[in-house]
C-alpha positions in Angstrom: -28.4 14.0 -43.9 -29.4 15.1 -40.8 -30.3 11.4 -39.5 -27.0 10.2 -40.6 -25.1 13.2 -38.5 -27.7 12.1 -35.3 -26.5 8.7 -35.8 -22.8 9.1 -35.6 -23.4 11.8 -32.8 -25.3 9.4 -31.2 -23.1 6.6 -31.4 -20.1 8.5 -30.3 -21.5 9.4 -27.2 -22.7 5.8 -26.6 -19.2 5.1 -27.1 -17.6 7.4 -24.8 -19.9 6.7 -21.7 -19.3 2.8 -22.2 -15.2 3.5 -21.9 -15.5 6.0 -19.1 -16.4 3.0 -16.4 -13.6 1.1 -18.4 -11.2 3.6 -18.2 -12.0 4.4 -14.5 -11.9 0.2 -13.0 -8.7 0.5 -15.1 -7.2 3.4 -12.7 -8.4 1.6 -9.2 -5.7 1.3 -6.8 -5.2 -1.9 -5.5 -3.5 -2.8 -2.1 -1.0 -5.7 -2.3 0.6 -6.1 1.4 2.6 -2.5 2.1 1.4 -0.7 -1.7 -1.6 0.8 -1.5 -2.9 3.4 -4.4 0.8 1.9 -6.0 2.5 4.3 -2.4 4.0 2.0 0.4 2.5 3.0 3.4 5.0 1.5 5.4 8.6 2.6 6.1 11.0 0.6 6.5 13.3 0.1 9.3 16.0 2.5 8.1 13.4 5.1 7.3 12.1 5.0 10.7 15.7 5.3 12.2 16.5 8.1 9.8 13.1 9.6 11.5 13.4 9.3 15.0 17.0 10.9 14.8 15.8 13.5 13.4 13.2 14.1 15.9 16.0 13.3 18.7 14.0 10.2 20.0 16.1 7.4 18.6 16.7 4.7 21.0 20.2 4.2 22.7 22.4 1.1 21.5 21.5 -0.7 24.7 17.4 -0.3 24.4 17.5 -1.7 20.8 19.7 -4.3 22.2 17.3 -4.9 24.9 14.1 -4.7 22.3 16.3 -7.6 19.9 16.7 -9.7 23.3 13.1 -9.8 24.1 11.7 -9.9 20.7 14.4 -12.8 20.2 13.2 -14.7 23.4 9.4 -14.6 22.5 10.5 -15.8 19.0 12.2 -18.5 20.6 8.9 -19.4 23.0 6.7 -19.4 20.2 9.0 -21.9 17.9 9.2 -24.2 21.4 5.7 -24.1 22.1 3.4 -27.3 22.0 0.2 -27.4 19.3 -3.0 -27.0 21.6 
C-alpha cells in the first residue's frame, strides 16, 4: 500500500515538472514586425498626431507639407537611381 501511494505520488510530480517547461514555451511572446509580447510597440500615425497635440508640439500644415515634399523627392531619387 504504501509503494503503490509513493508510485502515484511519484508519478504525479514527474508529470507536473514535465508540463511546466511546456506550459511556459507555450506563454513566450513572440515579436512579429510592430507586436511584441502580443502589444504593438509602435503607434501609428494618428496616435502620434493625437500625441503631439496634446503636448502642443504638433507641426503646422505647412511643415508637414514641407516633411511630405522632401520625403516625396528622396522617394522619387531612390526609384530613379541607377543599380551600382
Amino acid at each position: 500500500m504504501e509503494s503503490t501511494r509513493f508510485r502515484i505520488l511519484a508519478m504525479a510530480l514527474t508529470f507536473a515538472l514535465l508540463a511546466a517547461p511546456a506550459a511556459a514555451v507555450a506563454q513566450t511572446p513572440t515579436r512579429e514586425g510592430n507586436i511584441w509580447g502580443w502589444r504593438d510597440h509602435q503607434p501609428t500615425m494618428a496616435q502620434t498626431r493625437q500625441s503631439e497635440e496634446a503636448a502642443g508640439v504638433a507641426p503646422t500644415p505647412e511643415q508637414s507639407d514641407a516633411s511630405s515634399a522632401t520625403v516625396d523627392q528622396l522617394y522619387r531619387e531612390l526609384l530613379h537611381r541607377s543599380p551600382d
